[in-house]
C-alpha positions in Angstrom: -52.0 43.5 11.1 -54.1 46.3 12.4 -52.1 49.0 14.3 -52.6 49.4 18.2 -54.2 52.9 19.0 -52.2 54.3 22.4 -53.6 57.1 24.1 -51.6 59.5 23.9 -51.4 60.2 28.0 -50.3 56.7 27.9 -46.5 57.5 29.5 -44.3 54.5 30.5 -43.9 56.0 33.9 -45.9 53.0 34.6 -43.9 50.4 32.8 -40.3 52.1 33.7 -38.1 49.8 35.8 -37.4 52.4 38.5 -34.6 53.0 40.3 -32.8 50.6 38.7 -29.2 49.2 40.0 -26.4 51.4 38.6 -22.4 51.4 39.1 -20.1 54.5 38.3 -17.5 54.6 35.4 -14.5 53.3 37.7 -16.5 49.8 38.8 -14.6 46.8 37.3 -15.8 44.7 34.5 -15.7 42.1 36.7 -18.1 43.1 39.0 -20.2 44.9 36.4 -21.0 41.4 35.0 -21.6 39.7 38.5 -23.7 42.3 39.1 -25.8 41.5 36.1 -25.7 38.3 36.5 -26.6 38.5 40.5 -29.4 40.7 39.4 -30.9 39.2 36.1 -30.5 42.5 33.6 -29.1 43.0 30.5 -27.8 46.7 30.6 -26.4 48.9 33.6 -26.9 52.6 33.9 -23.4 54.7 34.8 -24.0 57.5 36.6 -21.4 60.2 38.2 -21.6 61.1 42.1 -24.7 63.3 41.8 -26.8 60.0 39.9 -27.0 62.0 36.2 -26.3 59.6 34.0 -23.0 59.6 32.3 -23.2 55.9 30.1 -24.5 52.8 29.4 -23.4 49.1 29.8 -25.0 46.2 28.2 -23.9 42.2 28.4 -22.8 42.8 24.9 -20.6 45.2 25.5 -19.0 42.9 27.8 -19.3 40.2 25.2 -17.4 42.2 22.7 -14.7 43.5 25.5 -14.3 40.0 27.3 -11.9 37.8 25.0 -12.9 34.5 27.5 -16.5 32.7 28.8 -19.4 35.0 30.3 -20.1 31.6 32.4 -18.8 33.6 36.1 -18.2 29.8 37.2 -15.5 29.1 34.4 -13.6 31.8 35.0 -9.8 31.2 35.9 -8.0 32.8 38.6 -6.3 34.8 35.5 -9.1 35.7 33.7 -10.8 37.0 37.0 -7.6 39.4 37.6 -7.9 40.4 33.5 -11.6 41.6 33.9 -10.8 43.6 37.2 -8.5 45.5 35.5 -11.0 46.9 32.8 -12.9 50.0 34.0 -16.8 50.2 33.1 -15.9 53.6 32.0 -13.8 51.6 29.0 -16.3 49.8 27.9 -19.7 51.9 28.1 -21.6 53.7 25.5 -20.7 57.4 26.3 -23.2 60.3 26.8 -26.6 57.7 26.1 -29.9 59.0 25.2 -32.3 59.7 27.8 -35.9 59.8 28.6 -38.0 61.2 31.1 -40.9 59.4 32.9 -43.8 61.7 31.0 -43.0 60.3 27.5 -45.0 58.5 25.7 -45.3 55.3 25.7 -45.2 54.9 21.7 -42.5 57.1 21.0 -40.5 55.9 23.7 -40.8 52.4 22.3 -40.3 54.1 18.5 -37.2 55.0 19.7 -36.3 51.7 21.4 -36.6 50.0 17.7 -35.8 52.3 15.3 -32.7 53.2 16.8 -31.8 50.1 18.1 -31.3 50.8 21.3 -31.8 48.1 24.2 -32.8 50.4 26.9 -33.3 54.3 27.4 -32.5 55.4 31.2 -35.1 57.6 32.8 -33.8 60.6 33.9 -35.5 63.6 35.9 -35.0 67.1 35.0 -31.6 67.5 36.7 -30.6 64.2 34.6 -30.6 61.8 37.7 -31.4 58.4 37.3 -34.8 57.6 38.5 -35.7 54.7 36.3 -34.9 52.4 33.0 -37.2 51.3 30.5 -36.1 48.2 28.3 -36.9 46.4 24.9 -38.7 43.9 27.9 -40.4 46.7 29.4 -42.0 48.1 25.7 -43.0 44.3 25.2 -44.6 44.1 28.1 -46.7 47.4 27.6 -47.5 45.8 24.3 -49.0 42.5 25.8 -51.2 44.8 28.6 -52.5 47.2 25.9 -53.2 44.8 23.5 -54.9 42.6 26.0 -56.8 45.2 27.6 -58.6 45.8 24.2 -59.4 42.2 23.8 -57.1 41.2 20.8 -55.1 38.8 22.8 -56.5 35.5 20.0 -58.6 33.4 22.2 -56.5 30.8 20.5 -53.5 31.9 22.3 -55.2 31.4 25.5 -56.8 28.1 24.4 -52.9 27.1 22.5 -51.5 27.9 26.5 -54.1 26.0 28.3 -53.3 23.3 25.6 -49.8 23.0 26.4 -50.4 22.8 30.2 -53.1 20.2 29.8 -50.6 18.0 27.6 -47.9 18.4 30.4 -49.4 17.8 33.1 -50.6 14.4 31.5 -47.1 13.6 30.9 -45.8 14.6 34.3 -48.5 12.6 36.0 -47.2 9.3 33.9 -44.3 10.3 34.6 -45.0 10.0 38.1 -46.9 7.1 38.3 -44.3 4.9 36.3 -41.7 6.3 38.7 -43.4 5.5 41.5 -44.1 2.0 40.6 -40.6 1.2 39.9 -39.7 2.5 43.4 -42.2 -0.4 45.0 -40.7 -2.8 42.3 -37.3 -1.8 44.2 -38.7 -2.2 47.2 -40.0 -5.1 46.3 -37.0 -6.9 45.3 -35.1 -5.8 48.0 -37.4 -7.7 50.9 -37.5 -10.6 49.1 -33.5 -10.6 47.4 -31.7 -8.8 50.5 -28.0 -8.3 49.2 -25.0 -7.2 51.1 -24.2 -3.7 52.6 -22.4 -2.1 49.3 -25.8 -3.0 47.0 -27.7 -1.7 49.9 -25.9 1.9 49.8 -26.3 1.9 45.9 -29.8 1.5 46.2 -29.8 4.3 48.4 -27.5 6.6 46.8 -29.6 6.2 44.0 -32.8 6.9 45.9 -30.8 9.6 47.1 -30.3 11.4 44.2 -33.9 10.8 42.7 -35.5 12.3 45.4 -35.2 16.1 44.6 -36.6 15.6 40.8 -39.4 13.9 42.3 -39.6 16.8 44.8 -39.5 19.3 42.1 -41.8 17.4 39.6 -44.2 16.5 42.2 -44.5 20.6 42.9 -44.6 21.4 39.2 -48.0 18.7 38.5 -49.6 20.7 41.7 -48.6 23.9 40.2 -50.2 22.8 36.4 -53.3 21.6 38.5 -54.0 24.9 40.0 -53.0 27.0 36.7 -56.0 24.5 35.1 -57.9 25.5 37.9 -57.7 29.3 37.7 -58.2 28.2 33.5 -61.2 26.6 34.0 -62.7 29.9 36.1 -61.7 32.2 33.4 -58.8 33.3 35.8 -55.9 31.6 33.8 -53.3 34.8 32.7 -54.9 37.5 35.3 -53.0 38.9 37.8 -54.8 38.7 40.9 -53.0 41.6 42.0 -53.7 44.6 40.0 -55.9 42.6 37.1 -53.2 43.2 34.3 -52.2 40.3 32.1 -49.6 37.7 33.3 -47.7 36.7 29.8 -48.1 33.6 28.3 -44.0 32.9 28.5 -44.7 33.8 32.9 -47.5 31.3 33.1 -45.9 28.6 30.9 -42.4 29.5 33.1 -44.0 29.1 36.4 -47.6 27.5 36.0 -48.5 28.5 39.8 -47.9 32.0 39.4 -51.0 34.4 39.7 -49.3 37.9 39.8 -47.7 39.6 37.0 -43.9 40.5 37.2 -44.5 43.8 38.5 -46.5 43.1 41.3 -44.9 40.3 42.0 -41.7 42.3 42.3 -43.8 44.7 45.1 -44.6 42.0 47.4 -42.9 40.0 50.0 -40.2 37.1 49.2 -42.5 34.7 51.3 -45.5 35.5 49.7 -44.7 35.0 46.3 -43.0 31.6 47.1 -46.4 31.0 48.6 -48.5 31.8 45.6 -46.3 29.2 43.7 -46.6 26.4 45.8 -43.2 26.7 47.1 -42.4 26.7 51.2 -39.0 26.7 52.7 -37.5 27.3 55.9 -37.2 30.7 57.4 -33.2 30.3 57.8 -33.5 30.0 53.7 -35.7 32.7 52.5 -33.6 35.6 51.5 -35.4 39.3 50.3 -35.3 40.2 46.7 -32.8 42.7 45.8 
């Protein structure tokens, strides 16, 4: 496989998470992992009272520390009071390595894999945290660089818009045969009323069909529009700032048309929008 040429002004201030949730050396285990888990990420920065960063946390470490179930809904009473007890400071990787936001992008990511580190905090020259960049974040630069040179296989593209094709004809039978066994229901009810108990059955089990349906009947418009956008050469293009949307995002979430990072810039609203998705303003809470 041919190598990737980076310019070298390439940095990965662009591709830095920054100012990334951190918690200080004295914050529970506990809470360390419902903050992970409440915020989707995989290591948390320690820092002191200033911000310079003083550790590292990963899920791992939590793994390895944790004698019970990472599942925050298992948890027993007991094993809640256990994990409070444990101070982050415990369980951390001491003094971590750091980067700063004018590195390069390869020898950041050099780093990343040849020391096998997960993430490298950014730091600025005081050593405050002002960013992280993660094993996700080098992949990601990866996809956009090697996209924006055209090497992204057209069969990838042609593979994705495969897959979406095929499911969406399975949905849509799907659909159909569900829907005719609802009239067939119907059906037999008018012409075989029964009492009030087979009545409520019925209906329980309507009931409990009716948010799948919901949900599926939003996923075949969400694969009609990614077809759409395929069809117009648009299919993996973030209509944002023109940068690739991965294949894993578009597969994921068919409606999408932003990549994660702009998608984490704009409005809760607005993205729910661009999938397809509408709620109720008494539901719609920001994004962290």
């Amino acid at each position: 496989m041919a190598e990737i040429e980076i310019q070298p002004r390439t940095t990965i201030e662009k591709w830095q998470m920054p100012d990334p949730v951190a918690v200080d050396a004295a914050t529970g285990a506990l809470a360390a992992l419902e903050l992970m888990t409440d915020r989707g990420v995989r290591h948390l920065p320690v820092v002191d009272a200033e911000r310079r960063v003083v550790g590292v946390l990963s899920v791992n470490d939590l793994r390895a520390a944790l004698p019970f179930s990472h599942d925050l809904e298992r948890l027993t009473p007991e094993q809640r009071a256990a994990a409070r007890e444990v101070a982050v400071g415990e369980l951390m990787s001491h003094a971590p390595e750091t980067i700063g936001s004018n590195e390069p992008l390869e020898s950041a990511a050099r780093r990343l894999a040849e020391r096998h580190l997960g993430c490298l905090p950014v730091v600025d020259a005081a050593g405050r945290l002002v960013g992280i960049f993660s094993e996700t974040d080098a992949l990601r630069a990866l996809v956009a660089l090697i996209s924006a040179r055209g090497e992204v296989p057209s069969s990838e593209l042609e593979g994705l818009v495969g897959e979406l094709r095929r499911e969406r004809w399975r949905l849509g039978r799907q659909l159909e045969r569900d829907s005719t066994e609802r009239r067939a229901r119907a059906a037999v009810r008018r012409e075989q009323p029964g009492d009030a108990s087979d009545a409520g059955e019925l209906r329980s089990e309507e009931l409990l069909e009716e948010p799948l349906a919901t949900a599926a009947a939003r996923r075949l418009a969400a694969l009609d529009h990614a077809l759409a956008r395929a069809a117009r050469s648009q299919l993996g293009v973030c209509e944002s700032c023109g940068g690739p949307i991965p294949p894993g995002r578009v597969r994921a979430l068919p409606g999408a048309t932003t990549c994660v990072a702009c998608a984490r810039t704009r409005e809760p609203r607005a993205l729910l929008e661009a999938l397809g998705i509408t709620i109720g303003p008494d539901k719609l809470r920001s994004t962290p």
